[in-house]
C-alpha positions as CSV (number, residue, x, y, z in Angstrom):
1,X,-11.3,-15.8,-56.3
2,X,-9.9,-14.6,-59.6
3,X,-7.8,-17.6,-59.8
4,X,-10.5,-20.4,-60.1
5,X,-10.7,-20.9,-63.3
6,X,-7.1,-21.0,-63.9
7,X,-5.6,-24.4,-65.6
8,X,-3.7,-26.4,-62.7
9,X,-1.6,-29.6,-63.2
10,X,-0.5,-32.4,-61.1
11,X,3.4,-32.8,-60.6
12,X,2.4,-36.5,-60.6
13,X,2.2,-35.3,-65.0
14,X,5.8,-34.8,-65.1
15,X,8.7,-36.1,-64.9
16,X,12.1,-34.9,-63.4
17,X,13.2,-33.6,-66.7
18,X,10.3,-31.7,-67.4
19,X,10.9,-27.5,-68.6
20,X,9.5,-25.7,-66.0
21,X,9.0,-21.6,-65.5
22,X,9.7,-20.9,-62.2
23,X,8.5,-18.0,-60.6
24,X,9.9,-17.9,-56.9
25,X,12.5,-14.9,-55.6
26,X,16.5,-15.8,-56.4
27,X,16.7,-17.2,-52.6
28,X,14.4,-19.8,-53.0
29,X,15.5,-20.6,-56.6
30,X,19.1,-20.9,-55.2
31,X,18.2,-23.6,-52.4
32,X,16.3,-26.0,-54.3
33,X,14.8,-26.1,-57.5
34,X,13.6,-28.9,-60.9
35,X,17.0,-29.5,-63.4
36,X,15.5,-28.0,-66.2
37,X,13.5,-25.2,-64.7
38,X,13.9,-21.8,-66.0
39,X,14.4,-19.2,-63.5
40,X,12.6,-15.9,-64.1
41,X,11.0,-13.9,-61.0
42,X,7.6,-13.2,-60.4
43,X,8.2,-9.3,-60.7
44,X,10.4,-9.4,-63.7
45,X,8.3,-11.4,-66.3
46,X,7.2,-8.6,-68.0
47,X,10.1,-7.7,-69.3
48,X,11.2,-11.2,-70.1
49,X,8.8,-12.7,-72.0
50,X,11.2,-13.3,-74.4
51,X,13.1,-15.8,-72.2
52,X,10.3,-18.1,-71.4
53,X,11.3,-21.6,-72.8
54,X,9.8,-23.0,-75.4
55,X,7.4,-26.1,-74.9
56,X,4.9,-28.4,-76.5
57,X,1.4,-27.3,-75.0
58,X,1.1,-25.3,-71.7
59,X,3.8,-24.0,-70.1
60,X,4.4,-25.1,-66.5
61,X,4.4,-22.6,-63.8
62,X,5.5,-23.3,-60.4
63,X,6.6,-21.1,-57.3
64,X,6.3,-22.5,-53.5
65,X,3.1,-23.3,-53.1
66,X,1.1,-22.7,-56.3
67,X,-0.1,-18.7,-55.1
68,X,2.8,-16.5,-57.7
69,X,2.9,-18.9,-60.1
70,X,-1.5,-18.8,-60.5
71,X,-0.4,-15.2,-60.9
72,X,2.1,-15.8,-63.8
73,X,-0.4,-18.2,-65.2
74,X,-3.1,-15.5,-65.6
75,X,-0.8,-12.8,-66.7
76,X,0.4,-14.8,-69.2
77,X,-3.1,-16.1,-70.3
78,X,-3.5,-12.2,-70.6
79,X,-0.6,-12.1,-73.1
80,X,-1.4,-15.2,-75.4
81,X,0.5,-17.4,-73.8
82,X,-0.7,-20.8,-72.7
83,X,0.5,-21.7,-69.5
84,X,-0.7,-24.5,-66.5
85,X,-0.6,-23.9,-62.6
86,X,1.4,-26.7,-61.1
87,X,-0.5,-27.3,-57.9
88,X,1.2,-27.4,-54.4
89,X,4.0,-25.7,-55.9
90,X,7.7,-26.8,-55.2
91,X,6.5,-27.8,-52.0
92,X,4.6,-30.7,-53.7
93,X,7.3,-31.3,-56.2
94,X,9.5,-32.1,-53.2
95,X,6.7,-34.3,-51.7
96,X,6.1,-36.3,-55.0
97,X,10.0,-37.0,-54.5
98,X,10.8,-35.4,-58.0
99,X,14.7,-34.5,-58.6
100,X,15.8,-31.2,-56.7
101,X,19.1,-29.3,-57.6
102,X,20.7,-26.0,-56.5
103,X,24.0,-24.0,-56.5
104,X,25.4,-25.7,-52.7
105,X,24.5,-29.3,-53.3
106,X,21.8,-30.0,-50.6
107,X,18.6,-29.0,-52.6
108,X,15.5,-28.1,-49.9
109,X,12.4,-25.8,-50.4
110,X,12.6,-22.7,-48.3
């Protein structure tokens, strides 16, 4: 698996405030997602390196359930850019009870 020896990181490391990348499609992003995520799609982060936030240390990547955003993580390891897995996704996010938001009011993970 060419994602094994990719950096991964608990949500139990972060808070709710924590600056996020995620990497899910607009759908998913729309029903549920962290406060202070940054939204950029899995298929258009070539392009938009530019707009990844800037953080102290790794970058957090999260999608669903941790399988795009091990993606992201290596092709931006490929790039120069430091970046962490966060395992389980927004599914586990949701699970660790962390703060959801999203455009209709009733956050969820689709």
């Amino acid at each position: 698996d060419e994602f094994v020896n990719l950096r991964q990181t608990s949500v139990h490391t972060f808070g709710d405030d924590a600056v996020l990348l995620d990497v899910r499609e607009p759908a998913e992003w729309t029903a549920g997602h962290a406060p202070n995520a940054v939204h950029i799609p899995l298929g258009q982060l070539p392009e938009r390196l530019d707009d990844l936030p800037a953080v102290p240390g790794a970058l957090p990547v999260v999608c669903r359930s941790g399988v795009r955003s091990a993606q992201a993580v290596a092709y931006l390891a490929d790039h120069g850019i430091e970046a962490t897995n966060v395992a389980g996704g927004m599914q586990a996010w949701e699970e660790a009870g962390r703060a959801l938001v999203s455009d209709s009011g009733h956050p969820r993970i689709l």
